[in-house]
SEDOPA-72993 format. One record per residue (C-alpha): residue number from 1; residue in three letters; x, z, y. Coordinates in nm, 3 decimals, padded with zeros to 5 digits. Layout:
N
k=NUM&r=ALA&X=X&Z=Z&Y=Y
...
END
This chain:
278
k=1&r=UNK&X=-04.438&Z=-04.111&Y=-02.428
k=2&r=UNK&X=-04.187&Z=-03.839&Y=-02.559
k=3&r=UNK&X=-03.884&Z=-04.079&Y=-02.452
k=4&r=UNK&X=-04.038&Z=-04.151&Y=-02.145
k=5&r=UNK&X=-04.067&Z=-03.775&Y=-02.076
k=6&r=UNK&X=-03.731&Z=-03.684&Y=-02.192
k=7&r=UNK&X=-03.538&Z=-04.005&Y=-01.909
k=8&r=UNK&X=-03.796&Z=-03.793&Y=-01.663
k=9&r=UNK&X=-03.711&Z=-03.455&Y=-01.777
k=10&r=UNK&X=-03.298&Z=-03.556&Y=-01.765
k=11&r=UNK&X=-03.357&Z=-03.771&Y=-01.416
k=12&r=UNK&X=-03.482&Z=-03.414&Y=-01.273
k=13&r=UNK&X=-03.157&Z=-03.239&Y=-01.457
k=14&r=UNK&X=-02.892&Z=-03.499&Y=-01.235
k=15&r=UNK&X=-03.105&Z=-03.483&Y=-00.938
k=16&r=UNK&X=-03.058&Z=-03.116&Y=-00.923
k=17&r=UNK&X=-02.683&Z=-03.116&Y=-01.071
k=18&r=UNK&X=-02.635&Z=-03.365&Y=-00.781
k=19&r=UNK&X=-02.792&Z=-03.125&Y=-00.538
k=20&r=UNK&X=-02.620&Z=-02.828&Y=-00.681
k=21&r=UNK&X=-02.237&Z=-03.017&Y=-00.672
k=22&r=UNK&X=-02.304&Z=-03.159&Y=-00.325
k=23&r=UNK&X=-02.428&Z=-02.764&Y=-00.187
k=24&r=UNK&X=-02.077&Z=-02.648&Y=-00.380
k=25&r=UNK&X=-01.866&Z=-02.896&Y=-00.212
k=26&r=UNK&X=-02.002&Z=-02.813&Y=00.139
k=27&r=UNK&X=-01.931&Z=-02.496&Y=00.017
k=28&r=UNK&X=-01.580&Z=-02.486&Y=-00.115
k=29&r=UNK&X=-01.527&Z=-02.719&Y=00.208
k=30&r=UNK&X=-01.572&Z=-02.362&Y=00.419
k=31&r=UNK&X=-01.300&Z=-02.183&Y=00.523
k=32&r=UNK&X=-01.411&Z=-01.833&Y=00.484
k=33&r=UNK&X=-01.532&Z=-01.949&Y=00.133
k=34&r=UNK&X=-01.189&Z=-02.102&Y=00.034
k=35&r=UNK&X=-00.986&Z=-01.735&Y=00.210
k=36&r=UNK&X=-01.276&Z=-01.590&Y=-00.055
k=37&r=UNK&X=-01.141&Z=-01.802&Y=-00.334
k=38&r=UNK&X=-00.819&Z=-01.743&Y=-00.252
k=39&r=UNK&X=-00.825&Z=-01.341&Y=-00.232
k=40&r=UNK&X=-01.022&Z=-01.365&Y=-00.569
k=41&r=UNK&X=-00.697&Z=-01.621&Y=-00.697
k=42&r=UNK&X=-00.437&Z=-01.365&Y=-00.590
k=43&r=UNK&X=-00.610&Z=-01.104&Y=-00.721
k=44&r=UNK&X=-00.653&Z=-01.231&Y=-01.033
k=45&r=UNK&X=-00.263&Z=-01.304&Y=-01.086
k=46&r=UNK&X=-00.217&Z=-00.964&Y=-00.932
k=47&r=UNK&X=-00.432&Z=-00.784&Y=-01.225
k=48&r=UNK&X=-00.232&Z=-00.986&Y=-01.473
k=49&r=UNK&X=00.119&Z=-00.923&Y=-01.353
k=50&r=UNK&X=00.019&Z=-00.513&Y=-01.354
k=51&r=UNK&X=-00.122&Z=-00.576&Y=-01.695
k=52&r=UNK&X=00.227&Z=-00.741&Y=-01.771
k=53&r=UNK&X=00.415&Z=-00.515&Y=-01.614
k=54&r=UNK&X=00.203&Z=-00.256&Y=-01.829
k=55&r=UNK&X=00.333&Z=-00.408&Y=-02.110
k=56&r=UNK&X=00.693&Z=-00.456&Y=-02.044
k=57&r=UNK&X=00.679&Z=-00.055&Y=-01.941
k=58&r=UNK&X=00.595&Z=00.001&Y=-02.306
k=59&r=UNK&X=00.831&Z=-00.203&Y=-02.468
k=60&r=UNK&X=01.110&Z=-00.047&Y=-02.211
k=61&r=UNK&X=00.940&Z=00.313&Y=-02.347
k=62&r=UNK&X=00.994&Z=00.215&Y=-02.706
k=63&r=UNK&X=01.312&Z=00.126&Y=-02.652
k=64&r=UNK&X=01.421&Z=00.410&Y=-02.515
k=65&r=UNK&X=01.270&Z=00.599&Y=-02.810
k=66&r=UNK&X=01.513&Z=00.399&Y=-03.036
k=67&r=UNK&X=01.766&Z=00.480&Y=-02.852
k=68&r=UNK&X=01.691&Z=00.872&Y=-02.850
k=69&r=UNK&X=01.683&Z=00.817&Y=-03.253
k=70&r=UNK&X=02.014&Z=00.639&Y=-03.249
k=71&r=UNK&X=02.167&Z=00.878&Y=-03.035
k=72&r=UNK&X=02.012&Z=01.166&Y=-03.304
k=73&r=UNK&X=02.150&Z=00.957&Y=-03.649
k=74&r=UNK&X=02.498&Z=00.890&Y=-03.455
k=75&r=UNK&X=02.549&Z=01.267&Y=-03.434
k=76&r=UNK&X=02.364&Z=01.292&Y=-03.778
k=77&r=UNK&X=02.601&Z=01.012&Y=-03.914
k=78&r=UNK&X=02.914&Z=01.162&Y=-03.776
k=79&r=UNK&X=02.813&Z=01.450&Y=-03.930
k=80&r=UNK&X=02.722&Z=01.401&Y=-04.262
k=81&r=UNK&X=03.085&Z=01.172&Y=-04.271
k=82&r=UNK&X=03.288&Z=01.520&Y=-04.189
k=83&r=UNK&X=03.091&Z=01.672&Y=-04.458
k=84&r=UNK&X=03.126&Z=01.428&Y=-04.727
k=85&r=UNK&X=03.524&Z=01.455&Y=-04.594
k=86&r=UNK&X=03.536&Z=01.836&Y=-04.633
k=87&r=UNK&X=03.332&Z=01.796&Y=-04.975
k=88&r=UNK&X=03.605&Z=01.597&Y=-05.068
k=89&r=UNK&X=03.918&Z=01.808&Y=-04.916
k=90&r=UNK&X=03.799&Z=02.101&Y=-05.096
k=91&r=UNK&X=03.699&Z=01.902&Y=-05.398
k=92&r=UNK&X=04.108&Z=01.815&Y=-05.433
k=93&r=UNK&X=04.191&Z=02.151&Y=-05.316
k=94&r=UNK&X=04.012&Z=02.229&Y=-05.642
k=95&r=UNK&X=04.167&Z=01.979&Y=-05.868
k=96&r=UNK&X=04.502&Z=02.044&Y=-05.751
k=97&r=UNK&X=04.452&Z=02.435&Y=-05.818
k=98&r=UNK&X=04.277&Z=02.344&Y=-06.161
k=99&r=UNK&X=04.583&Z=02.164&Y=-06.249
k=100&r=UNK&X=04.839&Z=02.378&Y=-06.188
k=101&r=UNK&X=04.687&Z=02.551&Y=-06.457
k=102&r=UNK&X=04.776&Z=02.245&Y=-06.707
k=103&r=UNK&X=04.362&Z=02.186&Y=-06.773
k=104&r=UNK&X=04.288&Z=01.828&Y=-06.874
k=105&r=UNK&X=04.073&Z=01.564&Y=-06.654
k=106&r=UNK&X=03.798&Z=01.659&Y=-06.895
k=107&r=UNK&X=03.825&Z=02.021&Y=-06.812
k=108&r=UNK&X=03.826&Z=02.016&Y=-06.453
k=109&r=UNK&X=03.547&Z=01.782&Y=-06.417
k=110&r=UNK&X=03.320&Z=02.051&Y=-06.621
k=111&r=UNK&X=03.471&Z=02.276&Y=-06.332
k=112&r=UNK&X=03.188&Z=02.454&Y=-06.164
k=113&r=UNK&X=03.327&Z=02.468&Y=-05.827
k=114&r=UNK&X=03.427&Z=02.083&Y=-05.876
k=115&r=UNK&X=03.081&Z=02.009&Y=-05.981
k=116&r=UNK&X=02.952&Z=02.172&Y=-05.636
k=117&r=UNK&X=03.181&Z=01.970&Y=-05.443
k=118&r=UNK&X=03.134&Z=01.636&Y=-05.634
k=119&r=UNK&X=02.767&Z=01.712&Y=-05.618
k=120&r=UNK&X=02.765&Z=01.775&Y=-05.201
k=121&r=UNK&X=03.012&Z=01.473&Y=-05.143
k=122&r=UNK&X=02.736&Z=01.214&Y=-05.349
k=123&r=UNK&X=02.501&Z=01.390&Y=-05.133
k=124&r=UNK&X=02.638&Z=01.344&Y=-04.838
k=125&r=UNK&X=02.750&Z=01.019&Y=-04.905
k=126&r=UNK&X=02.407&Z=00.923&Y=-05.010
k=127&r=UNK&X=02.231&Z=01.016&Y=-04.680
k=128&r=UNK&X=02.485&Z=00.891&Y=-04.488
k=129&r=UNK&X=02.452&Z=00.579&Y=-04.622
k=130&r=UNK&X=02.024&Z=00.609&Y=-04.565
k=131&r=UNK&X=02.134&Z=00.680&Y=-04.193
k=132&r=UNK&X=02.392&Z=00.428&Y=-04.129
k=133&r=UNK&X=02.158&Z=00.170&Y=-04.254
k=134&r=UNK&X=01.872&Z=00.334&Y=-04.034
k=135&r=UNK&X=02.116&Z=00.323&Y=-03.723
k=136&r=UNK&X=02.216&Z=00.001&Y=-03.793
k=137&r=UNK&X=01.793&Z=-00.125&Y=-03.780
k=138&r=UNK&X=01.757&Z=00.038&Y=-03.509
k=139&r=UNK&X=02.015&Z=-00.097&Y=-03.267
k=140&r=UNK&X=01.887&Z=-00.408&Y=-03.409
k=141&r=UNK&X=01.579&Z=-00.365&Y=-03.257
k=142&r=UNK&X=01.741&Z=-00.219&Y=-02.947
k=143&r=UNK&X=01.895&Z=-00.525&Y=-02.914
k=144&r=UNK&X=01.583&Z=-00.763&Y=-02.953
k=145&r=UNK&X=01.377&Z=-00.532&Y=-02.757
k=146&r=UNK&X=01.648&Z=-00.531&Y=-02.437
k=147&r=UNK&X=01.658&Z=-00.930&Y=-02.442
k=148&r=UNK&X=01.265&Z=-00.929&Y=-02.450
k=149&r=UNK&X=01.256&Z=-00.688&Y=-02.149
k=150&r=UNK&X=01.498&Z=-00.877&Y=-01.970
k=151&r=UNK&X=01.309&Z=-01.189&Y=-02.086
k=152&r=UNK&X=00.982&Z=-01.065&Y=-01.969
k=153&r=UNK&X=01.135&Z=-00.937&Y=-01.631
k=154&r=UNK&X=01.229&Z=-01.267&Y=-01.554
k=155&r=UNK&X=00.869&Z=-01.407&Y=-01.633
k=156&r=UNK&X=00.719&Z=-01.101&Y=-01.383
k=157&r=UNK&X=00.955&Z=-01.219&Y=-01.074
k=158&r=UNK&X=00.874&Z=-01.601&Y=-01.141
k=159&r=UNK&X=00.463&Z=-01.461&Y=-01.148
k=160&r=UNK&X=00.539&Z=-01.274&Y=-00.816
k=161&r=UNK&X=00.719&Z=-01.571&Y=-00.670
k=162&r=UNK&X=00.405&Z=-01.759&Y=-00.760
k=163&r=UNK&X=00.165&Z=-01.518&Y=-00.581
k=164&r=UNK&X=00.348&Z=-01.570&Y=-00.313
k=165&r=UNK&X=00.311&Z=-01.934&Y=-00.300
k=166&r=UNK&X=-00.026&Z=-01.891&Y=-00.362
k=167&r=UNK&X=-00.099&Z=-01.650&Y=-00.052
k=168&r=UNK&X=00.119&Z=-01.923&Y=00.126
k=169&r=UNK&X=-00.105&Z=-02.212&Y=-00.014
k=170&r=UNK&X=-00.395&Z=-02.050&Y=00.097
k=171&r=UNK&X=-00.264&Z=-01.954&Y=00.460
k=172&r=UNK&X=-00.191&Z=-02.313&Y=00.470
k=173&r=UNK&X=-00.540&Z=-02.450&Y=00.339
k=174&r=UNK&X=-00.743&Z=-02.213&Y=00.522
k=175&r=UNK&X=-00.543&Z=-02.367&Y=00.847
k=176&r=UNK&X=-00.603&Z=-02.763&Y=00.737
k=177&r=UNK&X=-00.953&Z=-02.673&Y=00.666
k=178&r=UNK&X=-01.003&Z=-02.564&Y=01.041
k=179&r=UNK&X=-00.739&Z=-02.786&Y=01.187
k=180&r=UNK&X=-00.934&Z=-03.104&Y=00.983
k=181&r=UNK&X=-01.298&Z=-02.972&Y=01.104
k=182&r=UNK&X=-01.159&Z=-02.944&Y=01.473
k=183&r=UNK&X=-00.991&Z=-03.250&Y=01.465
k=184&r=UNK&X=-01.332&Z=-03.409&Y=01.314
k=185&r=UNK&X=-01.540&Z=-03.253&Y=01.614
k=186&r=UNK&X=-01.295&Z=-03.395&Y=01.850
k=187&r=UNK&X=-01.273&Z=-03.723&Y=01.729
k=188&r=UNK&X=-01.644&Z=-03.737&Y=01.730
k=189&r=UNK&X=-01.723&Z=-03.640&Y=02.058
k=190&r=UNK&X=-01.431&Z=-03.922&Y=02.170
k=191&r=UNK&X=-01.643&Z=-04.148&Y=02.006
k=192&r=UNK&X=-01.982&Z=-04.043&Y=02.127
k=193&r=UNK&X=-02.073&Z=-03.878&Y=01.803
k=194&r=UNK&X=-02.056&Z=-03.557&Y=01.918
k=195&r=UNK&X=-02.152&Z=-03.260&Y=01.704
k=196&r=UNK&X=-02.367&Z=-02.997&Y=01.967
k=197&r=UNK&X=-02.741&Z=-03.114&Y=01.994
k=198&r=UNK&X=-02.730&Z=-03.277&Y=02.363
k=199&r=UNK&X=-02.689&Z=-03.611&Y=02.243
k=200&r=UNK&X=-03.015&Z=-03.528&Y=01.957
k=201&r=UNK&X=-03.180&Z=-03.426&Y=02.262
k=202&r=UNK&X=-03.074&Z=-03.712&Y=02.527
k=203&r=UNK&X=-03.180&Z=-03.924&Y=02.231
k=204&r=UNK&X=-03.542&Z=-03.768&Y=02.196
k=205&r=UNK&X=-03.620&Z=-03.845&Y=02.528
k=206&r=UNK&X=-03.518&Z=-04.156&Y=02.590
k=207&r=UNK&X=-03.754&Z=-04.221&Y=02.267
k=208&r=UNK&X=-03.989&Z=-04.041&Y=02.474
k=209&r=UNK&X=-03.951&Z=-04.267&Y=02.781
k=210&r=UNK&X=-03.932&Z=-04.558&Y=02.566
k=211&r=UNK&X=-04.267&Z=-04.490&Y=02.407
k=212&r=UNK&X=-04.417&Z=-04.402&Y=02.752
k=213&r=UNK&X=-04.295&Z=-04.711&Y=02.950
k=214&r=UNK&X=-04.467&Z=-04.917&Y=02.620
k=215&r=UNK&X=-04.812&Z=-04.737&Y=02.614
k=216&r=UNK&X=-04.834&Z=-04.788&Y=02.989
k=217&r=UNK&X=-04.717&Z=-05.171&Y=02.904
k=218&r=UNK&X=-05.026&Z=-05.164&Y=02.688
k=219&r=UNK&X=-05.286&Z=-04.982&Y=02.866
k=220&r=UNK&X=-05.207&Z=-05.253&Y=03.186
k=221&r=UNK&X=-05.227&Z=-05.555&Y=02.936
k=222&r=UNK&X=-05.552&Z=-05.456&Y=02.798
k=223&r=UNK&X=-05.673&Z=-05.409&Y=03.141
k=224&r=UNK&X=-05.583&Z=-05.743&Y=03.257
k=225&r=UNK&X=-05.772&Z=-05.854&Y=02.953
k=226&r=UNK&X=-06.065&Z=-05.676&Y=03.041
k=227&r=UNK&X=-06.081&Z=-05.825&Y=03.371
k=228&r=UNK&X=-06.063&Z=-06.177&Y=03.221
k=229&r=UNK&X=-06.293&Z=-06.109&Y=02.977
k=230&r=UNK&X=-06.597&Z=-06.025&Y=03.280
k=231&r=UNK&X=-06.472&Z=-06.306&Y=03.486
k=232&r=UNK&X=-06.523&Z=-06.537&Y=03.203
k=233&r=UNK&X=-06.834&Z=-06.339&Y=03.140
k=234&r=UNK&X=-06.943&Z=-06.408&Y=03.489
k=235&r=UNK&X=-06.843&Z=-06.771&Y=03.492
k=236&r=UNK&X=-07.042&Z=-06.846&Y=03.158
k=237&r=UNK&X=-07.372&Z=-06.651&Y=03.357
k=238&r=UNK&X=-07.296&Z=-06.875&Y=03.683
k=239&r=UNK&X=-07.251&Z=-07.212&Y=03.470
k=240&r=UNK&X=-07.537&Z=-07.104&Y=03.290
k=241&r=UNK&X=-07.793&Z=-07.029&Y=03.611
k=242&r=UNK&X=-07.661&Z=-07.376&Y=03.743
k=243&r=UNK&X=-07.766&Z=-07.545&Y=03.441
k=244&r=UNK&X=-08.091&Z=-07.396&Y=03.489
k=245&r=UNK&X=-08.113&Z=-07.479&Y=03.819
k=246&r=UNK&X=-08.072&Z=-07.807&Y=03.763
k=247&r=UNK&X=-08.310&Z=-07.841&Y=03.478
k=248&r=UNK&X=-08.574&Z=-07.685&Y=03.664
k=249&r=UNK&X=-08.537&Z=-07.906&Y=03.982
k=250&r=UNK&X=-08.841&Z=-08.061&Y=04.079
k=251&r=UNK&X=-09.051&Z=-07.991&Y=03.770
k=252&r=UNK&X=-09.220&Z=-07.668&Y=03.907
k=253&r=UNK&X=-09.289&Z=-07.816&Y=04.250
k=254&r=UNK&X=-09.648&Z=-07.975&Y=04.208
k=255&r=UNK&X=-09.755&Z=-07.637&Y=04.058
k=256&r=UNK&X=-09.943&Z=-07.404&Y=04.279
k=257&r=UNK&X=-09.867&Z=-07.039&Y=04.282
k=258&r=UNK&X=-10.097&Z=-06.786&Y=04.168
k=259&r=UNK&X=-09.971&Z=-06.520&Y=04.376
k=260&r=UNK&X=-09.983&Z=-06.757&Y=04.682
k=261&r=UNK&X=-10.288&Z=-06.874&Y=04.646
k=262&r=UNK&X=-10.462&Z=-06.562&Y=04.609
k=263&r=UNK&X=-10.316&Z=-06.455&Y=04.949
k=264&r=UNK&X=-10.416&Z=-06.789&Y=05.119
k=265&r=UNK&X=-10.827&Z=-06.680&Y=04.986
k=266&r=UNK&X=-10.784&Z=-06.335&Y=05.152
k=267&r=UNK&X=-10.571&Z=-06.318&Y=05.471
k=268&r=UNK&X=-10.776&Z=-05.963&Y=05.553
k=269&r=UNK&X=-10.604&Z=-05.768&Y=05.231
k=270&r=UNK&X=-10.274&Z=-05.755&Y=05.389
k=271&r=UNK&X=-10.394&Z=-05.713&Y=05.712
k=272&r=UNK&X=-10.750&Z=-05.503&Y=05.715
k=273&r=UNK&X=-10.716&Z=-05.408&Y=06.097
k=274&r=UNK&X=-10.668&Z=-05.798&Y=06.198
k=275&r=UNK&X=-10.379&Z=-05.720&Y=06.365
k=276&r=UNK&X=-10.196&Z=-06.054&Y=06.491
k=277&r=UNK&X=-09.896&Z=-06.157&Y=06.327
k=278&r=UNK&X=-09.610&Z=-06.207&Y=06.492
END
């Protein structure tokens, strides 16, 4: 019973997926449904290429941020390498003084004015180093970022290329579509087939007409039965009152008549005033 129910149940389920594929070809087979489709197509790619476009926009703005910083640590670079060069010029400018006054290596380095220069000079040389290696990251990813642009730039003119051939496409099946359906009416009503409703209607009555012409055919057959049927009802009554004709000839003659007989007795009840006869 519960198998039986579920083959019904899923018999139902194809008759109506049937139904409901057949009604969506007849639909998609319209050409203001497939221009719908279409629009909603383009429109579609359209969304996605702003949304790319979006993104390649950002990734254009970051890079230009990168540059801005590399434009910021190449002054900051160039800077910091004058400084560490002055640290240094005045750092020998030192020494050289320091030695005129016959001090020892030892002596000059415990210099205090040495110490200040040696001390800016590993500063300078220290940041400069931080920066140049900072620089040198982010023209890296200047780099990377340009050839994804580009990249991506050339993905966004083959999408717009293909919205084009899209909008084409559909100019093109929207056009088939009612070139196919004309060309289906025509051929049609070439070959009698026609698609407007006079040949439903020529059709009807002719059906009409036929069915007329065969009730009439009826009606006059099954009056011409009729007929036969009382003739042979009259010819069975005439054979009949023949037969009994002749079985009744000569056997009632020698038998008087009641009715006779009683007018023979009293010739004065049918004729009280004794009238003659004529």
């Amino acid at each position: 019973m519960f198998k039986a129910m579920t083959r019904y149940l899923k018999a139902i389920g194809y008759l109506l997926t049937g139904r409901i594929d057949s009604a969506r070809e007849a639909l998609d087979s319209d050409p203001h449904v497939m221009r719908a489709k279409f629009d909603e197509i383009i429109q579609q790619k359209t969304a996605r290429i702003q949304d790319y476009k979006r993104a390649v926009a950002a990734l254009m703005a970051q890079m230009e941020s990168k540059l801005g910083k590399i434009r910021i640590l190449t002054d900051e670079t160039g800077t910091l390498t004058k400084l560490k060069t002055g640290a240094k010029a005045k750092a020998m400018e030192r020494v050289n003084l320091l030695n005129k006054q016959n001090l020892t290596k030892e002596q000059i380095q415990e210099d205090p004015e040495y110490k200040k220069c040696l001390a800016a000079f590993n500063d300078f040389s220290s940041t400069l180093e931080e920066k140049e290696k900072r620089l040198a990251e982010l023209e890296h990813d200047v780099r990377e970022c340009g050839k994804n642009i580009e990249d991506h730039k050339i993905q966004l003119q083959h999408l717009a290329r293909e919205i084009e051939k899209v909008k084409q496409e559909a100019a093109d099946s929207v056009a088939d579509v009612i070139a196919s359906g004309q060309e289906q009416e025509i051929a049609d009503a070439i070959s009698g087939i026609s698609m407007d409703e006079t040949n439903k209607e020529l059709e009807q009555m002719r059906n009409v007409r036929e069915k007329m012409k065969a009730n009439a055919k009826i009606s006059k057959e099954l009056a011409g039965t009729d007929t036969k049927r009382a003739e042979a009802e009259f010819l069975e009554y005439a054979k009949q009152s023949v037969s009994n004709k002749e079985f009744e000839n000569g056997m009632f003659d020698k038998m008087s008549d009641p009715g006779k007989d009683s007018q023979q007795k009293d010739p004065q009840k049918d004729n009280p005033a004794g009238l003659p006869e004529n």
